[in-house]
N, C-alpha and C positions, 0 to 999 in steps of 0.2 A: 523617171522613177528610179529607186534605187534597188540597182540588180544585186540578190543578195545571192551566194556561193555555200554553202556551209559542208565543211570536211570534218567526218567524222573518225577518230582515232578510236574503233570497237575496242580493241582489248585496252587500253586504257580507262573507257568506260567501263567495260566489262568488269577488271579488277576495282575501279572505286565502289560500282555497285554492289558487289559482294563483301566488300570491307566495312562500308558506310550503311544504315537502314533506310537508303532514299525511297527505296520501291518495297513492298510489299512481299516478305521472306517466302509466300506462298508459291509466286514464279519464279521462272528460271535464268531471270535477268536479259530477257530475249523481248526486249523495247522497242518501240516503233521507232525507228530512224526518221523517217517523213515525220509525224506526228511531234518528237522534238525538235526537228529543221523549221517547223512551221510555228512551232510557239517562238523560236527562237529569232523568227524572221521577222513576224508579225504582220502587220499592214504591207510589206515591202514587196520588191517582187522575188518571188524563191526560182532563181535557173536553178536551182541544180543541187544534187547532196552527191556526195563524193562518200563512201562507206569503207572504210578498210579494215580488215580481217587475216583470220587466216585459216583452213581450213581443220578439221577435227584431225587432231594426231590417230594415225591407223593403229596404233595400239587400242587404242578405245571401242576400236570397233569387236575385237575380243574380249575386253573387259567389260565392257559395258553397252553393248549394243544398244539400247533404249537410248542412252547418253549419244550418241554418236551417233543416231538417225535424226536425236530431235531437235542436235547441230544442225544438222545437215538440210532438214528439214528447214528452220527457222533461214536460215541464209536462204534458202530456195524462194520464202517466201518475200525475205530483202529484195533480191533478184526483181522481183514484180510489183514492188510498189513502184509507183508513177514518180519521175522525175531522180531517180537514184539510181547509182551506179555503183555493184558493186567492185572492189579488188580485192585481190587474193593476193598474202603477201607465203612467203616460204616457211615451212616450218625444217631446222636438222635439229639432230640430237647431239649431243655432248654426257658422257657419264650417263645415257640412259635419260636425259632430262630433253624436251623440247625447249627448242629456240625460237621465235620467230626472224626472220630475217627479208629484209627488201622490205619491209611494208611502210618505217619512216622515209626512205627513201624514196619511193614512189610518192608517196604525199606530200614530198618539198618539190619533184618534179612538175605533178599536175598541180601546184598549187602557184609554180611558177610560170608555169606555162600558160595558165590561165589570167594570171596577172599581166605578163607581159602581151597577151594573144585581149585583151579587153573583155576576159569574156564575163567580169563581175565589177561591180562595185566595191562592196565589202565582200571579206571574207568571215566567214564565221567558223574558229576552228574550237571544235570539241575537243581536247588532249587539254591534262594537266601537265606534257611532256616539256622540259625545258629545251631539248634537241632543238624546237623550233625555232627560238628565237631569234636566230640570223637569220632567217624566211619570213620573219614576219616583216625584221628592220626595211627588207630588201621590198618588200611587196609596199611596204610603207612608203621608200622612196619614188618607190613607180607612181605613187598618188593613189593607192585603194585605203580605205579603211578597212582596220581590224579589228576582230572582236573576238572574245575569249570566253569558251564559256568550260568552268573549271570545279573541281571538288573540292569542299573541304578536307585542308591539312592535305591534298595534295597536288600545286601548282609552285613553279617557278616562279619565283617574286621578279627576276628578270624577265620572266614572259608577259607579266602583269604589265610591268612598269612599259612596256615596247608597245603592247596593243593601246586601242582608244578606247577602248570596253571592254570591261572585266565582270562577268555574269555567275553568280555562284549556281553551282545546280539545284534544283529542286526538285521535290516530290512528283509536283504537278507538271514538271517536263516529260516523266515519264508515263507512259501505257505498255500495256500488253502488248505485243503482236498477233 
């Protein structure tokens, strides 16, 4: 059977679904992870979702306490769904603005590691990010299949052209959490 992997880039997601009307303006873009690993997998067999994040900037927690618990909260309940792992990648500031940092890096690591450790078939990476693209070539040589699943108006045409499937998102990818 074909072990399928699927790494999700949240805040890439994050920002398409706030840009784009894929889901439903009523919630707060806080998606079942598992629930679109599984449409995205289908028939095949799902080892494993890979989630990465970063946690809520401590400013928020004076600004907007609601915001910042229902962060915190939603990622707690990532944390518990079956077969997903969350990471946390770093946030610093610059001019008072948040950065994320470590968090593509960690996801070229366990995406390489797992490649090279056999522990999938394909991979299925969520990210419109073009960063990846030499992670994909490289995972390509090792013999896994790639797959892509990406937003309108915004994916790397070089990420496109490297994967073996290229999956536009959809409404019905998404739910609640």
């Amino acid at each position: 059977m074909n072990r399928v992997k699927v790494f999700i880039d949240n805040s890439n997601v994050y920002k398409c679904l706030l840009e784009q009307s894929i889901v439903d303006p009523k919630w707060k873009k806080q998606y079942d992870p598992l629930f679109l690993s599984q449409i995205l997998v289908g028939d095949r067999d799902l080892v494993g979702v890979n989630f990465y994040c970063t946690n809520p900037p401590p400013s928020l927690r004076k600004a907007n306490p609601k915001a910042f618990a229902s962060q915190e909260s939603y990622y707690s309940r990532v944390e518990n769904l079956e077969k997903v792992i969350i990471h946390f990648g770093n946030l610093t500031t610059n001019d008072g603005k948040y950065f994320e940092k470590n968090l593509d890096t960690q996801m070229v690591v366990d995406i390489m590691e797992g490649a090279y450790q056999d522990h999938f078939d394909t991979l299925i990476l969520v990210s419109s990010d073009g960063d990846f693209e030499s992670t994909i070539r490289k995972v390509k040589e090792i013999g896994k299949r790639v797959e892509i699943l990406f937003f309108r108006g915004h994916v790397s045409q070089n990420l496109k052209k490297v994967s073996d499937v290229n999956r536009r998102a959809r409404r019905s990818y998404f739910k609640q959490l």
